[in-house]
C-alpha positions in Angstrom: 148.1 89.8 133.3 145.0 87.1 132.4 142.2 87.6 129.8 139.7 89.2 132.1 136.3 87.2 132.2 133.5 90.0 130.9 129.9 88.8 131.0 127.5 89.4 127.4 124.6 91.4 127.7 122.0 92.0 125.0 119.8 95.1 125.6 116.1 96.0 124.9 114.6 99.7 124.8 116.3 103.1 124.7 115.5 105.3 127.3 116.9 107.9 129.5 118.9 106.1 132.4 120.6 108.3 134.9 122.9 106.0 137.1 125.9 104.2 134.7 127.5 102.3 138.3 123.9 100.8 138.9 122.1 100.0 135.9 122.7 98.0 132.5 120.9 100.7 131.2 122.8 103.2 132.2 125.7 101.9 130.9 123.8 101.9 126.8 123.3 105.6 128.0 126.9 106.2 128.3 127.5 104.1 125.1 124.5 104.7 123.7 124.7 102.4 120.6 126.7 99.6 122.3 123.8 97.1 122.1 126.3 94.7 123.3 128.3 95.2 126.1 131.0 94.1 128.3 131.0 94.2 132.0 133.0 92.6 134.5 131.3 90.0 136.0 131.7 91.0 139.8 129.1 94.0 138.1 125.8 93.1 139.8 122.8 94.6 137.3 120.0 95.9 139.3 117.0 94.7 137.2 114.4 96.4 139.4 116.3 99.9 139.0 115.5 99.0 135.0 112.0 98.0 136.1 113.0 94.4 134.8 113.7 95.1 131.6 117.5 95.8 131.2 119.0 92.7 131.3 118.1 90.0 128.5 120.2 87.0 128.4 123.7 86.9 129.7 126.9 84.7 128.7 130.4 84.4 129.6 133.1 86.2 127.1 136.2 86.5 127.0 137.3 89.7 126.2 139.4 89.2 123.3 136.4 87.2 121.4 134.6 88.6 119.0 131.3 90.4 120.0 129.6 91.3 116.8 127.6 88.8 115.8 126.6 87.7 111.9 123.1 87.6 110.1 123.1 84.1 109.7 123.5 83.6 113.5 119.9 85.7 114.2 118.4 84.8 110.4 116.3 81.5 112.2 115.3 83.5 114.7 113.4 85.9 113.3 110.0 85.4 111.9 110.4 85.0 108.5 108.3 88.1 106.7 110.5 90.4 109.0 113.6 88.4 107.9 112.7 88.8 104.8 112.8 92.9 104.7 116.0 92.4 106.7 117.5 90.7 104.4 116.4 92.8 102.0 117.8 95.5 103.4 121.2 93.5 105.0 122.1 92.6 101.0 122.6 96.0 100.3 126.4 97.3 100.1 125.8 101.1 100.6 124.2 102.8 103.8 122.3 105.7 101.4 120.6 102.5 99.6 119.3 101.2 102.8 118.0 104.7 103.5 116.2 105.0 100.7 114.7 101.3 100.7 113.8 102.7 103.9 111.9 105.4 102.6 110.2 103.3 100.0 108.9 101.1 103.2 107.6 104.2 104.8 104.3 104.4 102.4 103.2 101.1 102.8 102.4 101.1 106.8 98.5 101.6 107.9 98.3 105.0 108.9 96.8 106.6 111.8 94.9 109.7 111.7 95.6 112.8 113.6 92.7 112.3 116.3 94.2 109.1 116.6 97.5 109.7 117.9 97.4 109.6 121.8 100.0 110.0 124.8 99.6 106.4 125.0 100.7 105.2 121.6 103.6 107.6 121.5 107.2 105.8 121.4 109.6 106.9 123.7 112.9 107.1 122.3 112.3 108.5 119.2 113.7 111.7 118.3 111.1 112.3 116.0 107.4 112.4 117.1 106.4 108.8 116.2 103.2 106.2 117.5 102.1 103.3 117.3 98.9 101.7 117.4 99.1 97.6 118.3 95.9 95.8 118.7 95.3 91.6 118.9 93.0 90.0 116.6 90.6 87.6 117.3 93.1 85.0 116.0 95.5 86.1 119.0 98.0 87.5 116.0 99.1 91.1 116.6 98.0 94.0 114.0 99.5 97.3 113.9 99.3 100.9 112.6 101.8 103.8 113.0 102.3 107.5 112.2 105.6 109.6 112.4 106.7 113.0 111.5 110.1 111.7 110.1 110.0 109.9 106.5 112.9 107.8 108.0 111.7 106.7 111.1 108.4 106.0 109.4 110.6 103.2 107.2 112.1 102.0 110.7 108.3 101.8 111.6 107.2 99.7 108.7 110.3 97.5 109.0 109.2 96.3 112.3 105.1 96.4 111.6 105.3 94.8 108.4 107.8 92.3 109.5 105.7 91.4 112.5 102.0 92.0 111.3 99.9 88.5 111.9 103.0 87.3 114.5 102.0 85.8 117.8 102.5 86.8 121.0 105.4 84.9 121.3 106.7 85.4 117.9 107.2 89.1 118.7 108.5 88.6 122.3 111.3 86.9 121.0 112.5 89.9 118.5 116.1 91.0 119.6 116.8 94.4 118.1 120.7 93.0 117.7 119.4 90.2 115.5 117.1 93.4 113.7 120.2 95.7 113.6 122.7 92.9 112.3 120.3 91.4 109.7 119.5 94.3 108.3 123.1 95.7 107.7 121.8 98.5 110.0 124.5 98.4 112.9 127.1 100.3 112.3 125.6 102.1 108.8 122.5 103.7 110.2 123.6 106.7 112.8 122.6 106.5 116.7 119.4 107.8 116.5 118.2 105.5 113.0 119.4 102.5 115.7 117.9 103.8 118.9 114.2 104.7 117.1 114.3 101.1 115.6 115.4 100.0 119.0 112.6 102.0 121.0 109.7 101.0 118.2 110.6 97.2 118.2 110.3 97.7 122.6 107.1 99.6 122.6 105.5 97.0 120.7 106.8 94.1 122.6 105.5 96.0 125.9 102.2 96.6 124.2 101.8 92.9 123.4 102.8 92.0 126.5 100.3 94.1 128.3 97.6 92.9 125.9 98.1 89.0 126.1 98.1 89.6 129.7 95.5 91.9 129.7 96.7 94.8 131.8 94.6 98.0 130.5 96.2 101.3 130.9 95.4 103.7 132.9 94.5 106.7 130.1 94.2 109.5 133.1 97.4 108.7 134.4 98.5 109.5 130.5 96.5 112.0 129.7 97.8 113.9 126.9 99.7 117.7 127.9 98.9 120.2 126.0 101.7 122.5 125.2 99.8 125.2 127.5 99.9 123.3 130.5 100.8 125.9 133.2 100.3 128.9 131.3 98.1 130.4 133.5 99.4 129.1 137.2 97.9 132.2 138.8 101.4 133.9 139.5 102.4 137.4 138.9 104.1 138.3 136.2 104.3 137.3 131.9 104.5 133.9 130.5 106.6 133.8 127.2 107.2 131.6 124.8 110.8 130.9 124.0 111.8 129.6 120.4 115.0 127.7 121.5 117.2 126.3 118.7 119.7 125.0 120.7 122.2 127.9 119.8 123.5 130.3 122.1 121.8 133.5 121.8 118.2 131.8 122.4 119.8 130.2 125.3 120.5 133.3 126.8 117.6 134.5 126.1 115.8 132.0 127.8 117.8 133.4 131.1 117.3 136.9 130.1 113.6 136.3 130.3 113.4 134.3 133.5 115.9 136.8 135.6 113.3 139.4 134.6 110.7 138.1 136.7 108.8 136.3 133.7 108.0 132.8 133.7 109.6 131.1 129.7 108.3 128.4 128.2 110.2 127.0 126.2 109.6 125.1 122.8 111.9 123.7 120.1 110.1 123.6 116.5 110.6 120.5 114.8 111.3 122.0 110.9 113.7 120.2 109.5 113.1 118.5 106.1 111.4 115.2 105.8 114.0 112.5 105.6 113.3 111.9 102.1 116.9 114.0 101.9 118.4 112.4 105.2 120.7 110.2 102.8 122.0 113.6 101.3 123.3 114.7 104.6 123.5 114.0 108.5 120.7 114.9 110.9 121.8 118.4 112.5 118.8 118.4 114.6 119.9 116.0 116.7 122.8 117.9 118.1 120.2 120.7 118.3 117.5 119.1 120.3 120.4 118.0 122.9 121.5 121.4 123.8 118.3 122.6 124.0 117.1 119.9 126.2 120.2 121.0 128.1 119.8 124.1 128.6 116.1 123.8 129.9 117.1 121.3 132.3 120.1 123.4 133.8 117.1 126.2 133.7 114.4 124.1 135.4 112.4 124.8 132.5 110.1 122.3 130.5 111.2 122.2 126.8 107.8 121.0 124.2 109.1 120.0 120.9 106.4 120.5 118.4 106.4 119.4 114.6 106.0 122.1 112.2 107.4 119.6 109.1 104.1 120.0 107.1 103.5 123.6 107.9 107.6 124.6 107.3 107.1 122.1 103.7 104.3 124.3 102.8 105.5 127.5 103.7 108.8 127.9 103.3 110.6 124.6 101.5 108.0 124.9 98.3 108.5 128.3 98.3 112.5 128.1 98.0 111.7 125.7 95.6 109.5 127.4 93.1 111.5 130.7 93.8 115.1 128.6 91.9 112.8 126.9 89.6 112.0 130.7 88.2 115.5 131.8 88.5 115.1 134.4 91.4 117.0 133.9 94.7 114.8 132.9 97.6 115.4 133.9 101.7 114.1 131.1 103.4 115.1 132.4 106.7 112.9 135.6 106.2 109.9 133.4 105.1 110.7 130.7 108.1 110.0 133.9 110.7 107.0 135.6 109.2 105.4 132.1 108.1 106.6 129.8 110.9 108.2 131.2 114.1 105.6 134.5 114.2 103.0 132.8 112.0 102.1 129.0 112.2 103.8 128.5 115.8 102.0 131.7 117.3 98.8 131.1 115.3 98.6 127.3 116.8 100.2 128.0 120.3 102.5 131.5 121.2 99.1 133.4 121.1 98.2 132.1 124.3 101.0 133.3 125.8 101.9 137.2 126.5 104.6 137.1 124.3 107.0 134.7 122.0 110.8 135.6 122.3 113.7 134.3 120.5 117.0 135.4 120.1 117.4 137.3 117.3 118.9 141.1 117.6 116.5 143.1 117.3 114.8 145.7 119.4 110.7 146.2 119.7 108.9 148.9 120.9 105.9 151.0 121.1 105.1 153.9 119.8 103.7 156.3 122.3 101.6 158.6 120.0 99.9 155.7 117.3 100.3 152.7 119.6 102.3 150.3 117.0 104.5 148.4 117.7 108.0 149.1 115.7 111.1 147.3 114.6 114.3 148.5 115.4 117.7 147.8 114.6 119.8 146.0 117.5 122.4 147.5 119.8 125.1 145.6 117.4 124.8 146.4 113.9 127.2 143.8 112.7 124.6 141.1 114.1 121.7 143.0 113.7 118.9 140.8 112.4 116.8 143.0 111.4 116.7 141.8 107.8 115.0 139.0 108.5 112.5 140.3 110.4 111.7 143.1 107.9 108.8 140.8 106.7 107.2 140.7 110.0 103.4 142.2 110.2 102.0 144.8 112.7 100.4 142.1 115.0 103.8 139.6 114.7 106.1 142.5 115.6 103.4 143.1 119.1 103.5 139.8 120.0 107.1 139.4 120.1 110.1 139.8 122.5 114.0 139.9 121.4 115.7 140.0 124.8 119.3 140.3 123.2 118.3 143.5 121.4 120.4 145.9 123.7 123.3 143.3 124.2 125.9 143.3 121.6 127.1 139.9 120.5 130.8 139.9 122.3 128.5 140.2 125.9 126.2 137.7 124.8 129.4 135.4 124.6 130.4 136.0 128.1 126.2 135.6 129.5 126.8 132.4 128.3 129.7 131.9 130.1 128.3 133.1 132.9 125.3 131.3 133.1 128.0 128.0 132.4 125.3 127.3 129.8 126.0 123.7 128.5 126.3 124.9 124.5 128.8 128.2 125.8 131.3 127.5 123.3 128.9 126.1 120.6 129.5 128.1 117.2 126.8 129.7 115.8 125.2 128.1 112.7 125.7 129.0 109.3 123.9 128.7 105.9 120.0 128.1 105.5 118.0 127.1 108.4 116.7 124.0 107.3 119.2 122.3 105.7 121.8 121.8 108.3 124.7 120.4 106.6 123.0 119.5 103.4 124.5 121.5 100.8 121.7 123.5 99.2 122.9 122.5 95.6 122.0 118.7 96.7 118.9 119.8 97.6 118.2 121.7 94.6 119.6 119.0 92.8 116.7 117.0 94.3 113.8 118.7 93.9 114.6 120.6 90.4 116.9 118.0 88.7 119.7 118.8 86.2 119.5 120.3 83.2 122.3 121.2 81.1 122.7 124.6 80.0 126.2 127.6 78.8 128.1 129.6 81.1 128.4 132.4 79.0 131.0 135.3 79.1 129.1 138.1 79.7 131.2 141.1 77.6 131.8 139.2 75.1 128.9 136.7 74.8 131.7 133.5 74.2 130.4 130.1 75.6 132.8 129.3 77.9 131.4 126.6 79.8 128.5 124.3 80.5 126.7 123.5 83.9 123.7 121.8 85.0 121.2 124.3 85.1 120.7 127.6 86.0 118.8 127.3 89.3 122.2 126.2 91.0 123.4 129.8 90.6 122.6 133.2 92.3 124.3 137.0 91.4 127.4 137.5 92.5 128.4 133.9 93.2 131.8 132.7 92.5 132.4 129.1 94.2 131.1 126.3 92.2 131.5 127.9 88.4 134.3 125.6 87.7 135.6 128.1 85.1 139.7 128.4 85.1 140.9 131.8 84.0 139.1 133.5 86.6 138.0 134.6 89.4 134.4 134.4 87.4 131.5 135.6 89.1 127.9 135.5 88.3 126.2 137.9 86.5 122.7 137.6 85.8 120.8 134.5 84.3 118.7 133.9 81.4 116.0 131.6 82.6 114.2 130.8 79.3 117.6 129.8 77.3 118.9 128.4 80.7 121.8 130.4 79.9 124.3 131.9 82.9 126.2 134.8 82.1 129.9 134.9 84.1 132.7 138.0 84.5 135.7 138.2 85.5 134.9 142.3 85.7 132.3 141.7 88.9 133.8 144.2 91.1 134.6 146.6 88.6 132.3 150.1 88.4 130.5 149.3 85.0 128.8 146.5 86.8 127.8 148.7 89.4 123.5 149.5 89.5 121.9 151.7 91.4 118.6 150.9 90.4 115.6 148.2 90.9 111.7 147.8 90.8 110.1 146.4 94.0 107.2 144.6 94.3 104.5 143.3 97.4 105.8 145.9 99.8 104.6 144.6 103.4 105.2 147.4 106.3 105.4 146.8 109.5 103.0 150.0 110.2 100.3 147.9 107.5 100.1 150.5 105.2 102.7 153.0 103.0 104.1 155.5 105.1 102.6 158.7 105.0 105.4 160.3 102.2 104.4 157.2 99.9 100.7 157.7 100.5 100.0 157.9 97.1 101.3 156.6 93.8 104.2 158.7 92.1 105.1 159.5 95.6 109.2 159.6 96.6 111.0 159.2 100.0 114.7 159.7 101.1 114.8 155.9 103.1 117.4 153.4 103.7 117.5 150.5 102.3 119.4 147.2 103.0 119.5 144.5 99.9 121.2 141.6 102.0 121.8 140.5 105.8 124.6 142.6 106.9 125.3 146.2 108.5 125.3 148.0 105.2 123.1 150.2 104.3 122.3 151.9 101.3 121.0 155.7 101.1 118.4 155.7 98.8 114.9 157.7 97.0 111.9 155.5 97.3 108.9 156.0 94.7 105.9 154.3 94.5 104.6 153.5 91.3 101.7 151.6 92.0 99.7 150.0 94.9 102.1 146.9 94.9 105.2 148.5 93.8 107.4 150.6 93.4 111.3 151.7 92.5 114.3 152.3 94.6 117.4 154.6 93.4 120.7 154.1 95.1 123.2 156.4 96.1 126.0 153.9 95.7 126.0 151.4 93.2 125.3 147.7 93.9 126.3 144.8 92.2 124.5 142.0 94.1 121.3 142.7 93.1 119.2 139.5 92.0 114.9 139.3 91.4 113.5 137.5 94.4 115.9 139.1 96.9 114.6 141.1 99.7 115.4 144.7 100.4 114.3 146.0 104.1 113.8 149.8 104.2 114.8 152.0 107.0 114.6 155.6 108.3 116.6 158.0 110.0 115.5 156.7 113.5 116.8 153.1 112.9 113.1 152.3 112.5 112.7 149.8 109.9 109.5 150.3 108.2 109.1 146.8 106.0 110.9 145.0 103.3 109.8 144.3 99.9 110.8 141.8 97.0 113.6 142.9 94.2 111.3 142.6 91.4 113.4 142.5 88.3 117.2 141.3 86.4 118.9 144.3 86.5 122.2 142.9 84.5 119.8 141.1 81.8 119.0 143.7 79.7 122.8 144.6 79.0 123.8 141.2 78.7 124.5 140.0 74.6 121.7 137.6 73.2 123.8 135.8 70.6 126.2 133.2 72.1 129.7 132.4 70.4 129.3 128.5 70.8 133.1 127.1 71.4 134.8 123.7 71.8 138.0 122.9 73.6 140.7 121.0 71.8 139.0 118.0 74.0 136.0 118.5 72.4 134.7 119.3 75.9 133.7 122.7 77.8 134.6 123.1 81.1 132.6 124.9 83.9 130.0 123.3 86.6 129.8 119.6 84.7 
């Protein structure tokens, strides 16, 4: 059989095509990166079903030539400033390096304003939330500005507005984003969605200077900006609720649990991942995220907003993980990311408009009939019962919210999904800390906290037996990562000021056992002590959790003072570490609130003078 004739098509934009047998387009959809692609030529492209734009230039090719294409072949093409940063970035051998030149590029675009940003600058394309502002001086040369939410695609932003700042009209017209991609060593390093926002930026420029040399205006009312509450009140009986989807399956069937009950959802995906100063750390598990949850709102019929909480999740709940390692304590991001996010900064700035804001968390709210509060209460499955980390939750957070998988234990939410033929059905459930994805968190400690190299110390008999590289990497009761042999070794406690980590092999055994911690900034649900605590000196029979999980520990509550107070244990507990939450509970599977673990319970025991020992090597092993 004969070398088949295919015909060479270059691409411009990335948009949303639905019809692969019609349109070029559609074909990138279905191959989404292949900015070259092969067709056969009896394929007829239907430009006007691409609105013109699809198909670029077009060449014979045989199919067994090669199609990708080398730097030198685009370098005369492009103007030179941007083929200077390409080549600046095409020199380097490693695709972290080009992410982080990236980053470095990001500061040095004009910036727009907040007031400035407009439906009509807005890229399409972009995962992220980025804009652009393009403008033609008097000289006829092009002049832009830009803003985007992502570090990364703010790089990708200044690659193309630095490159083509003081260009003509022409000049930028003739911009391929395969001679971009291939000069810049970006094909092929940079993921999908690095390519298609470059891709979408370098098009919504072009368009923009085309429109401007021609001097079509825009028609602003046609564009005018939707605000996330568009629709809210339509009039209808019924509640509108705001859905937190996160692309997961039990706030997908939430979402239908809400809408077969008569209320109208409205859904919204919070944008909270962390700043792509880290994205060379780690892929980009939003991505994946943002698909389903588009998905799943389009198999609904249900609009999905994605809002950007970065700044608002940085300040409220990164910096605080942050400073919590940095002072040795061990930080729950995921409790902080509900009260401070999800039930604070999204319902301050939008769910407050709406009659409630539901997620899928198990979990049951209710009212009580004789005070009028609302009230926490622990799920119908108390394996996956979240009430943990929602134990931080204030009076008015806990009324305005809805968990619609509360009665619904976990197995049937399995087979809703199913049911509903949900597009994410078999998608696992995530793992680890919210909003680092796949990042491991010691590369993200490693980051923001550097290394500093410190003893792992046996904690019976105070031997060094070990070094590592700092103490901030460790939490109590953590074996993985010690790097000890001899073991298993577990953490014990840690000495912060000496930067000293005490290790035993004796973890599990009864003397390490405690039944006893101080507690500080109590916050109850209720807003104030319940009535057995009213005053200080005050004890309780409550029960208390110290970690996610169905165990619970019988315990007497005292209060001590107006922020604090101590909790004895029936059982002992071995995990306890300062910084740790404990969520307190009564008889009635209310739980009341959730406090702080205030203090080192293992430190006072441990020895304070170190038996400093070498290997034969002249080296200690451990986490080096």
């Amino acid at each position: 059989m004969g070398q088949r004739e295919h015909t060479y098509v270059r691409l411009i934009g990335m948009t949303t095509f639905p019809n692969p047998d019609r349109c070029l387009r559609c074909v990138q959809k279905a191959n989404t990166m292949a900015f070259q692609i092969s067709i056969p030529l009896a394929t007829k492209a239907k430009s006007s079903h691409c609105h013109g734009k699809a198909l670029v230039s077009r060449k014979p090719l045989l199919k067994t030539e090669s199609r990708r294409p080398t730097a030198e072949r685009w370098r005369c093409k492009l103007p030179q400033h941007l083929r200077t940063i390409a080549n600046s970035l095409g020199t380097l051998d490693e695709p972290q390096a080009r992410y982080m030149r990236l980053i470095h590029l990001a500061d040095s675009i004009p910036a727009m304003s907040d007031n400035e940003l407009h439906p009509s600058t807005r890229v399409s394309g972009c995962t992220s939330i980025s804009h652009v502002e393009v403008v033609m001086s008097d000289d006829r040369t092009v002049k832009m500005r830009g803003f985007s939410d992502s570090m990364v695609a703010r790089g990708l932003m200044a690659f193309v507005i630095l490159g083509l700042d003081g260009c003509t009209a022409d000049e930028v017209a003739a911009v391929m984003p395969l001679e971009l991609l291939e000069a810049s060593g970006l094909r092929g390093s940079a993921g999908p969605s690095r390519m298609m926002g470059l891709t979408s930026i370098l098009s919504y420029v072009q368009n923009k200077v085309e429109m401007l040399r021609s001097g079509e205006k825009r028609d602003h009312a046609e564009k005018s900006e939707k605000h996330p509450m568009d629709g809210r009140w339509s009039g209808r009986q019924g509640k509108d609720v705001a859905v937190l989807l996160s692309g997961g399956v039990d706030s997908s069937v939430a979402l239908h649990q809400i809408q077969e009950s008569g209320a109208r959802p409205h859904a919204f995906y919070l944008k909270i991942w962390l700043e792509d100063e880290l994205a060379h750390l780690g892929s980009c598990p939003w991505e994946e995220d943002m698909e389903y949850a588009a998905a799943v709102c389009q198999q609904a019929n249900v609009k999905l907003t994605d809002v950007p909480f970065q700044k608002a999740y940085w300040d409220e709940v990164v910096s605080y993980t942050v400073s919590e390692a940095r002072r040795g304590r061990t930080p729950n991001p995921d409790v902080m990311c509900n009260s401070r996010i999800k039930f604070g900064a999204f319902f301050n700035r939008i769910g407050r408009y709406y009659d409630r804001v539901a997620t899928g968390h198990y979990a049951r709210q209710t009212v009580n009939p004789e005070t009028g509060l609302a009230e926490l209460r622990l799920s119908a499955d108390m394996w996956k019962d979240q009430t943990y980390f929602l134990a931080h939750l204030r009076q008015e957070q806990i009324a305005a919210s809805s968990f619609p998988l509360g009665n619904i234990p976990k197995n049937e939410v399995r087979e809703l999904a199913k049911a509903y033929d949900l597009p994410n059905k078999t998608r696992k459930d995530s793992q680890g800390i919210c909003f680092l994805g796949k990042l491991k968190f010691d590369d993200f400690l490693g980051h923001h906290l550097g290394r500093e190299m410190g003893s792992l110390v046996e904690f019976e008999t105070g031997r060094e037996l070990g070094q590592h590289k700092g103490f901030w990497f460790f939490t109590i009761g953590q074996r993985r990562g010690i790097g000890l042999s001899g073991g298993p070794w577990y953490v014990v406690c840690k000495d912060v000021e000496r930067n000293v980590v005490y290790v035993s092999k004796e973890y599990h055994s009864e003397k390490q056992q405690r039944t006893w911690f101080e507690f500080e900034t109590p916050l109850w649900i209720a807003g104030e002590w319940p009535n057995a605590l009213g005053f200080n000196g005050a004890q309780t029979a409550l029960r208390v959790k110290t970690r996610h999980g169905p165990k619970f520990h019988n315990a007497v509550v005292t209060r001590t003072w107006a922020e604090g107070g101590e909790v004895e244990l029936a059982e002992g507990d071995k995990g306890l570490a300062p910084g740790q939450f404990s969520a307190f509970y009564d008889d009635e599977d209310r739980c009341l609130g959730s406090a702080v673990i205030a203090n080192d319970v293992h430190l006072a025991d441990a020895p304070t003078d170190i038996i400093r020992r070498r290997t034969s090597a002249g080296k200690l092993q451990g986490h080096i």
